[in-house]
C-alpha positions as protocol buffer text, in pm:
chain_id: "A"
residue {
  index: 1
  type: UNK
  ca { x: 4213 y: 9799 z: 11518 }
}
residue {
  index: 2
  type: UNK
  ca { x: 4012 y: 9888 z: 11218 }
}
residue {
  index: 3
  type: UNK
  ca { x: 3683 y: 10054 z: 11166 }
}
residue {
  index: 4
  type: UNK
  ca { x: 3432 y: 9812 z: 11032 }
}
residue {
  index: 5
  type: UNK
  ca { x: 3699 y: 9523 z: 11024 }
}
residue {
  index: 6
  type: UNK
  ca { x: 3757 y: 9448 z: 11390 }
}
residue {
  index: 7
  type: UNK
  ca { x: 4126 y: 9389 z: 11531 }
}
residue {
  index: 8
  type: UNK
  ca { x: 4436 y: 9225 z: 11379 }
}
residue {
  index: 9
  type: UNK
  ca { x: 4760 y: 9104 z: 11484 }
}
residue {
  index: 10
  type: UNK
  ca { x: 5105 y: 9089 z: 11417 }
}
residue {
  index: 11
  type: UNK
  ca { x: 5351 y: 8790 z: 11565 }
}
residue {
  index: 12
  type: UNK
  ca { x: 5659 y: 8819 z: 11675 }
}
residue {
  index: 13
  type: UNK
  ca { x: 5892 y: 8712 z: 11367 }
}
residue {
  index: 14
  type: UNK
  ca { x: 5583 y: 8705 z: 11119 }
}
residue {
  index: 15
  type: UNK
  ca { x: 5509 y: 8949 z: 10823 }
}
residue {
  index: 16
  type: UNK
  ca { x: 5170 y: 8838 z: 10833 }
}
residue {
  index: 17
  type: UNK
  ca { x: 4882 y: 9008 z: 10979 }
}
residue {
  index: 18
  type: UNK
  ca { x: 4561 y: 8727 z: 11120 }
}
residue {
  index: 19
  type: UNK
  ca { x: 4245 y: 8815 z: 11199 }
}
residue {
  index: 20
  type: UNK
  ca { x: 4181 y: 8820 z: 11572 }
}
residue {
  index: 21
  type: UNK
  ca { x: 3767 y: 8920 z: 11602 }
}
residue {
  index: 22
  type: UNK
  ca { x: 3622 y: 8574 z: 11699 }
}
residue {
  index: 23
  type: UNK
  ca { x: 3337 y: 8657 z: 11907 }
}
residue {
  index: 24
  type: UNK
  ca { x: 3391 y: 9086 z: 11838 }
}
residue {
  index: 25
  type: UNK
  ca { x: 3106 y: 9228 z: 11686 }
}
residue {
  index: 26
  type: UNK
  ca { x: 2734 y: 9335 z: 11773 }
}
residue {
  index: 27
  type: UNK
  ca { x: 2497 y: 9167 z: 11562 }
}
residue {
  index: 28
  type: UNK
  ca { x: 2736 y: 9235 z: 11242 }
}
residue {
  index: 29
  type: UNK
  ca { x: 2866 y: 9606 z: 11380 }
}
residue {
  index: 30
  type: UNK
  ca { x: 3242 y: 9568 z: 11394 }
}
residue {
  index: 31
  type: UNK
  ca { x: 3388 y: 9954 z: 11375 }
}
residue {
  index: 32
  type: UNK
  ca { x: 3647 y: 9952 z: 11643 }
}
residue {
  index: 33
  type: UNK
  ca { x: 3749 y: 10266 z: 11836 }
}
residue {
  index: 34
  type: UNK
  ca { x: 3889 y: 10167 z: 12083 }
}
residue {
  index: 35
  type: UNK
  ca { x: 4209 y: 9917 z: 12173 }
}
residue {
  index: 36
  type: UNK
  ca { x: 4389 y: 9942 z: 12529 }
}
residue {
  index: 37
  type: UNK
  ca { x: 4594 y: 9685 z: 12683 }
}
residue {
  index: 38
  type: UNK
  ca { x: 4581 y: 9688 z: 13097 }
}
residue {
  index: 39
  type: UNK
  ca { x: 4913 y: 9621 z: 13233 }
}
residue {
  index: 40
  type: UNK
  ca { x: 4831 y: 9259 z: 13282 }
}
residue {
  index: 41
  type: UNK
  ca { x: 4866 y: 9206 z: 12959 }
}
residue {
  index: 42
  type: UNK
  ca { x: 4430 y: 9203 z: 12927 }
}
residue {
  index: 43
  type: UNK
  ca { x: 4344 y: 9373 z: 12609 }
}
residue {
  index: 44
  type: UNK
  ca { x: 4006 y: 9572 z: 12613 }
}
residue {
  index: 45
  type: UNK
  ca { x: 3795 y: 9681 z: 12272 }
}
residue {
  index: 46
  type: UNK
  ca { x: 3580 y: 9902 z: 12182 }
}
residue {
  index: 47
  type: UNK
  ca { x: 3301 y: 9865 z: 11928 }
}
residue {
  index: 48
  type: UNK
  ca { x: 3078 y: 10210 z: 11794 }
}
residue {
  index: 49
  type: UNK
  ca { x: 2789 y: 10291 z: 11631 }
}
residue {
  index: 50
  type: UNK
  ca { x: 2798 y: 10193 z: 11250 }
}
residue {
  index: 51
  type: UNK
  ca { x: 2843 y: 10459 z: 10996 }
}
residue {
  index: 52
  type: UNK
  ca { x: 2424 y: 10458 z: 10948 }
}
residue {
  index: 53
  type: UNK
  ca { x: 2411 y: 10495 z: 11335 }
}
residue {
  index: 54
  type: UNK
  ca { x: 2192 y: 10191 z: 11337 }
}
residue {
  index: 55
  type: UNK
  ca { x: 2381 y: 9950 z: 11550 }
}
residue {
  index: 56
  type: UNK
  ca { x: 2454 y: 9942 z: 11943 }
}
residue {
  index: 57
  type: UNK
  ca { x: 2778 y: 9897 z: 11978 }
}
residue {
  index: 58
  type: UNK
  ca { x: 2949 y: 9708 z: 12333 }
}
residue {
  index: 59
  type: UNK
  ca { x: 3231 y: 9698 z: 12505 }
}
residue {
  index: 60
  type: UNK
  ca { x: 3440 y: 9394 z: 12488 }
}
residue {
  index: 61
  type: UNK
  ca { x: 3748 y: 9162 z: 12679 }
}
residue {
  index: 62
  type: UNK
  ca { x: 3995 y: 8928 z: 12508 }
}
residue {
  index: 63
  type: UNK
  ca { x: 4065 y: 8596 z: 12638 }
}
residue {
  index: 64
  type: UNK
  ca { x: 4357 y: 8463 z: 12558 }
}
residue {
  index: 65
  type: UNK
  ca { x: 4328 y: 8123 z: 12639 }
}
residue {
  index: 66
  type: UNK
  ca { x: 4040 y: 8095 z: 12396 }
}
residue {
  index: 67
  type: UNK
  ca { x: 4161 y: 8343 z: 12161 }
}
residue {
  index: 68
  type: UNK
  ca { x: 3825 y: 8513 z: 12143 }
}
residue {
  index: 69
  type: UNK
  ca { x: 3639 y: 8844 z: 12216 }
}
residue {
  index: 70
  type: UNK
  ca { x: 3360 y: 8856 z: 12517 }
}
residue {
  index: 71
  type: UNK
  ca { x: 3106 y: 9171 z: 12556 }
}
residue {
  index: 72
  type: UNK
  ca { x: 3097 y: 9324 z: 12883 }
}
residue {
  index: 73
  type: UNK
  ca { x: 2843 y: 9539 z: 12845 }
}
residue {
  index: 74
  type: UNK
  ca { x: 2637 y: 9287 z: 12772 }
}
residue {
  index: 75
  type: UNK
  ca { x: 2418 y: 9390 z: 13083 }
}
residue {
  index: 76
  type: UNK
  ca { x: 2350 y: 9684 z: 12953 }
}
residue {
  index: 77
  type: UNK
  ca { x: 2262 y: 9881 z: 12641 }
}
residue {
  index: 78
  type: UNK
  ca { x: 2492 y: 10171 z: 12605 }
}
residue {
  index: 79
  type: UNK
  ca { x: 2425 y: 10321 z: 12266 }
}
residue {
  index: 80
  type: UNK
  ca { x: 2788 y: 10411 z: 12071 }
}
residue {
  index: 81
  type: UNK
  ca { x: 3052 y: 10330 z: 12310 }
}
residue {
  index: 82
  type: UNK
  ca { x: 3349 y: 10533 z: 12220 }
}
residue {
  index: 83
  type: UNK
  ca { x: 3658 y: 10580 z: 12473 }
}
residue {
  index: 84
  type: UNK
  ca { x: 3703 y: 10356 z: 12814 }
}
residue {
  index: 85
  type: UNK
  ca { x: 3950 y: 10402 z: 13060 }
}
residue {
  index: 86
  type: UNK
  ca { x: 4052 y: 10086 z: 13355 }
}
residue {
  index: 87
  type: UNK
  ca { x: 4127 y: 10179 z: 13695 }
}
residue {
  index: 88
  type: UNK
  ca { x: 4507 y: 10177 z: 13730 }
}
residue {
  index: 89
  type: UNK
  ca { x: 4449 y: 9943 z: 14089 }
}
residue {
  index: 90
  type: UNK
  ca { x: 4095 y: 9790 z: 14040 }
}
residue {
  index: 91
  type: UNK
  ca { x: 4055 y: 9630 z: 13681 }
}
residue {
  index: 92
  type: UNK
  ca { x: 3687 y: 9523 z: 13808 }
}
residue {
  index: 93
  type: UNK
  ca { x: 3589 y: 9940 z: 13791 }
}
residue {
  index: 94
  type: UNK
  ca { x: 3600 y: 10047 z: 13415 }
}
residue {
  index: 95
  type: UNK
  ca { x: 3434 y: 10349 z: 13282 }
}
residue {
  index: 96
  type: UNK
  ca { x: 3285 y: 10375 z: 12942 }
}
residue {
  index: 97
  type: UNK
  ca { x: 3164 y: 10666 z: 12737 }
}
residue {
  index: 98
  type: UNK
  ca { x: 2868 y: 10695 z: 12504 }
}
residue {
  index: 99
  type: UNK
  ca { x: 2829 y: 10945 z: 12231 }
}
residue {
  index: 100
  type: UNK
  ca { x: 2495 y: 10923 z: 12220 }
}
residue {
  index: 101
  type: UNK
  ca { x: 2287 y: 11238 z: 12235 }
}
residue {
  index: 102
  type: UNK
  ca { x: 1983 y: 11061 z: 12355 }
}
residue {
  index: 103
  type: UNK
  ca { x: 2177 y: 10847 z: 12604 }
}
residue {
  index: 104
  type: UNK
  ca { x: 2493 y: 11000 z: 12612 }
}
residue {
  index: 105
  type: UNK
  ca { x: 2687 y: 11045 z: 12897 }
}
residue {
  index: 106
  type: UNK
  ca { x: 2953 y: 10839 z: 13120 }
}
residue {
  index: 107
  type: UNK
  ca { x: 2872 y: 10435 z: 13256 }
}
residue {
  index: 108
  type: UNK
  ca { x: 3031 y: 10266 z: 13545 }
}
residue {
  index: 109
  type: UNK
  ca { x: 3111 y: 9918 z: 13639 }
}
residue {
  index: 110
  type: UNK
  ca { x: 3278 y: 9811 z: 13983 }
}
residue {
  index: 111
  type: UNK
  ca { x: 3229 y: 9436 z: 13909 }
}
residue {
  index: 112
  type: UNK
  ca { x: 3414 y: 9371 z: 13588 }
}
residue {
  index: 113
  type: UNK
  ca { x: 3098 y: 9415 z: 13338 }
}
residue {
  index: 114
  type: UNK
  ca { x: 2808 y: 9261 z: 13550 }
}
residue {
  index: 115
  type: UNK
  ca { x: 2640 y: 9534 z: 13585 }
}
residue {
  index: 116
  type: UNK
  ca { x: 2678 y: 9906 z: 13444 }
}
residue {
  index: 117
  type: UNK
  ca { x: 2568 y: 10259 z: 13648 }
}
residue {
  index: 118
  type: UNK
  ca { x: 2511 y: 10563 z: 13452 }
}
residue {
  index: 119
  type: UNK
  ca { x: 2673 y: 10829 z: 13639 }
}
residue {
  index: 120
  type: UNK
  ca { x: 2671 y: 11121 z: 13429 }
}
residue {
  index: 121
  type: UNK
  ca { x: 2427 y: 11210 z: 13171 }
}
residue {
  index: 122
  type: UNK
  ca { x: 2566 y: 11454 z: 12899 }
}
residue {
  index: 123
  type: UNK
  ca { x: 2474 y: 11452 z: 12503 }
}
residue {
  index: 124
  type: UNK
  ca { x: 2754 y: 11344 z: 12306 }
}
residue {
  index: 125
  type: UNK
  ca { x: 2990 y: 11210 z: 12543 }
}
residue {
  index: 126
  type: UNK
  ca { x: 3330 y: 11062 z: 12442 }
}
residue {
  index: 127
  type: UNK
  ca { x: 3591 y: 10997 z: 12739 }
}
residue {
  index: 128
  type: UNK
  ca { x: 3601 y: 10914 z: 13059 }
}
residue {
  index: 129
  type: UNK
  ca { x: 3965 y: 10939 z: 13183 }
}
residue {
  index: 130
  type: UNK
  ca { x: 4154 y: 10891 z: 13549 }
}
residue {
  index: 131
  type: UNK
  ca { x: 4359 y: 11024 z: 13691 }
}
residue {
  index: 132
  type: UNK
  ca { x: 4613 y: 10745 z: 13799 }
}
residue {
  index: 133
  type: UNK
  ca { x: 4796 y: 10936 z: 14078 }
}
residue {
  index: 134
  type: UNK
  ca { x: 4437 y: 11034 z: 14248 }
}
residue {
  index: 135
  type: UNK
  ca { x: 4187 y: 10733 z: 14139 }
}
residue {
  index: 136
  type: UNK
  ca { x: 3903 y: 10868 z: 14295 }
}
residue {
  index: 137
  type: UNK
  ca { x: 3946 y: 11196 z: 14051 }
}
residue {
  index: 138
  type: UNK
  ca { x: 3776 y: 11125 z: 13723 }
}
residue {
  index: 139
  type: UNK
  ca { x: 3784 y: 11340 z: 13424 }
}
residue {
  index: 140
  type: UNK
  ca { x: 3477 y: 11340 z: 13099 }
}
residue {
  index: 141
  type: UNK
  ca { x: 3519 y: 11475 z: 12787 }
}
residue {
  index: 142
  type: UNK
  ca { x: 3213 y: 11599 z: 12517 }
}
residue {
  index: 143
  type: UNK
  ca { x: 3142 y: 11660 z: 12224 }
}
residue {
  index: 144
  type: UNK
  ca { x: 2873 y: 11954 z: 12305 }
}
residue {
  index: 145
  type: UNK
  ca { x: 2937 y: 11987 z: 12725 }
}
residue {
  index: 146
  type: UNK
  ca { x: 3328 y: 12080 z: 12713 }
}
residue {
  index: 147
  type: UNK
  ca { x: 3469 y: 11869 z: 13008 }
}
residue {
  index: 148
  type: UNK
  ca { x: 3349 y: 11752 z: 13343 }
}
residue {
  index: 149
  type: UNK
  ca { x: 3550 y: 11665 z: 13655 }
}
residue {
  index: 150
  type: UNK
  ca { x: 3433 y: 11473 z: 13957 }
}
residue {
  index: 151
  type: UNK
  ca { x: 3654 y: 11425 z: 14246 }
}
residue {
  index: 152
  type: UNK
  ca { x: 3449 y: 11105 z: 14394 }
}
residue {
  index: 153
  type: UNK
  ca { x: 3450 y: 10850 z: 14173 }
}
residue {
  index: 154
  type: UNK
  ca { x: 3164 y: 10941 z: 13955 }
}
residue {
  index: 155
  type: UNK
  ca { x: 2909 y: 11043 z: 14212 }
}
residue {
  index: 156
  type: UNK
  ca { x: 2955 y: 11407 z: 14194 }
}
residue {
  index: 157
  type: UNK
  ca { x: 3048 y: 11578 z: 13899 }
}
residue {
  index: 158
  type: UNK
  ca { x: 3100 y: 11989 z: 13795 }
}
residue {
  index: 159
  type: UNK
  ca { x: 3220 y: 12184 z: 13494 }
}
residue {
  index: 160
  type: UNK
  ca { x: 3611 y: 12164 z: 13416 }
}
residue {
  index: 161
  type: UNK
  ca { x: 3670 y: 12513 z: 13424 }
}
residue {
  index: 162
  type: UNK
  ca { x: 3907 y: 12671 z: 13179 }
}
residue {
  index: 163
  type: UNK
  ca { x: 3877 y: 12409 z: 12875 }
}
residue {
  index: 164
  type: UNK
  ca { x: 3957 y: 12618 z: 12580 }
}
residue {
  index: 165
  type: UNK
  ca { x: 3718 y: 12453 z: 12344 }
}
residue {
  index: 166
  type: UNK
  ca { x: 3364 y: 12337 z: 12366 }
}
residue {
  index: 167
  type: UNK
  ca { x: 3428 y: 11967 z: 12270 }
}
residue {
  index: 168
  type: UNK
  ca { x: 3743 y: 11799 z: 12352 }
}
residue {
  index: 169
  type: UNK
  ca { x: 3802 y: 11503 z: 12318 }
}
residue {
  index: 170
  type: UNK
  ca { x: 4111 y: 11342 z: 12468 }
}
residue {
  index: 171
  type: UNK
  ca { x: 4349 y: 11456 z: 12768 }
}
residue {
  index: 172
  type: UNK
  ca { x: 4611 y: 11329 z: 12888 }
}
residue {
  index: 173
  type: UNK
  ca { x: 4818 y: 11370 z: 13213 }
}
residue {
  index: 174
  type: UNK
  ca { x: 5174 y: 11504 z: 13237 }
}
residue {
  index: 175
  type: UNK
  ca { x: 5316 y: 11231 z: 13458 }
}
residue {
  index: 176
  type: UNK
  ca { x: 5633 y: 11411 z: 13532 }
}
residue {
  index: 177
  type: UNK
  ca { x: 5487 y: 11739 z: 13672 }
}
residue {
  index: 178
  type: UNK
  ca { x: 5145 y: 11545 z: 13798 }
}
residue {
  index: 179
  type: UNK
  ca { x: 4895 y: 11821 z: 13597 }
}
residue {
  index: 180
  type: UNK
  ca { x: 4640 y: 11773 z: 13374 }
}
């Protein structure tokens, strides 16, 4: 993934890299931030704001069979979409953070990218993350509001007591212990 450049790959047994952003971009806006692969083998992207902070930004799907990039947020207009994270069970329910301090905050879909809930409104958001052993607990980092926790899904959400800093960014899980 590259920042204004969209995504490349690599084939087994080549040296070369090929282009592989058919179809990524909004409007001409291709500054990746984001590449995940869910464990079918679906690869998810990414796309923020552009370095003048002019350009929306979307979150997209590769299809492989057509070897191009679809935007799921397409429904919606979520201004600089950084991190994402895919329910570990449910690929339809995808969360999405924007970093947008006028609409910044955490979006939901349950139905694959229809249609897109905000369900947390917080200036300069950045990640939404879940917790795969509890999918119904759902962690958000900021930029300016430390971290948030809700324990339903998105519907309820409080402070993340104890965050040592006032804007993380990522977290991760320590899957052998089961803490955060």
């Amino acid at each position: 993934a590259m920042i204004g450049d969209g995504v490349y790959k690599l084939t087994s047994g080549s040296t070369t890299w090929q282009s592989c952003t058919s179809g990524l971009a909004v409007g001409t806006n291709r500054n990746v931030c984001t590449l995940k692969r869910y464990k079918d083998g679906t690869i998810y992207c990414s796309i923020t704001f552009n370095s003048t902070g002019v350009l929306k930004g979307g979150l997209f799907k590769f299809d492989k069979s057509k070897q191009t990039w679809s935007e799921i947020t397409a429904s919606t207009s979520i201004l600089w979409p950084t991190e994402f994270d895919i329910d570990p069970v449910d690929p339809n329910i995808i969360y999405v953070g924007s970093g947008s301090n006028a609409q910044g905050g955490c979006f939901k879909t349950t139905n694959s990218g229809t249609s897109w809930t905000k369900i947390l409104s917080v200036a300069g958001g950045y990640a939404p993350i879940i917790d795969a052993s509890n999918r119904s607990r759902l962690f958000f980092t900021s930029f300016e509001n430390g971290m948030q926790v809700s324990n339903d899904g998105g519907m309820t959400w409080a402070d993340y007591p104890g965050v040592p800093h006032s804007g993380p960014l990522h977290m991760l899980f320590d899957r052998e212990s089961g803490t955060t």
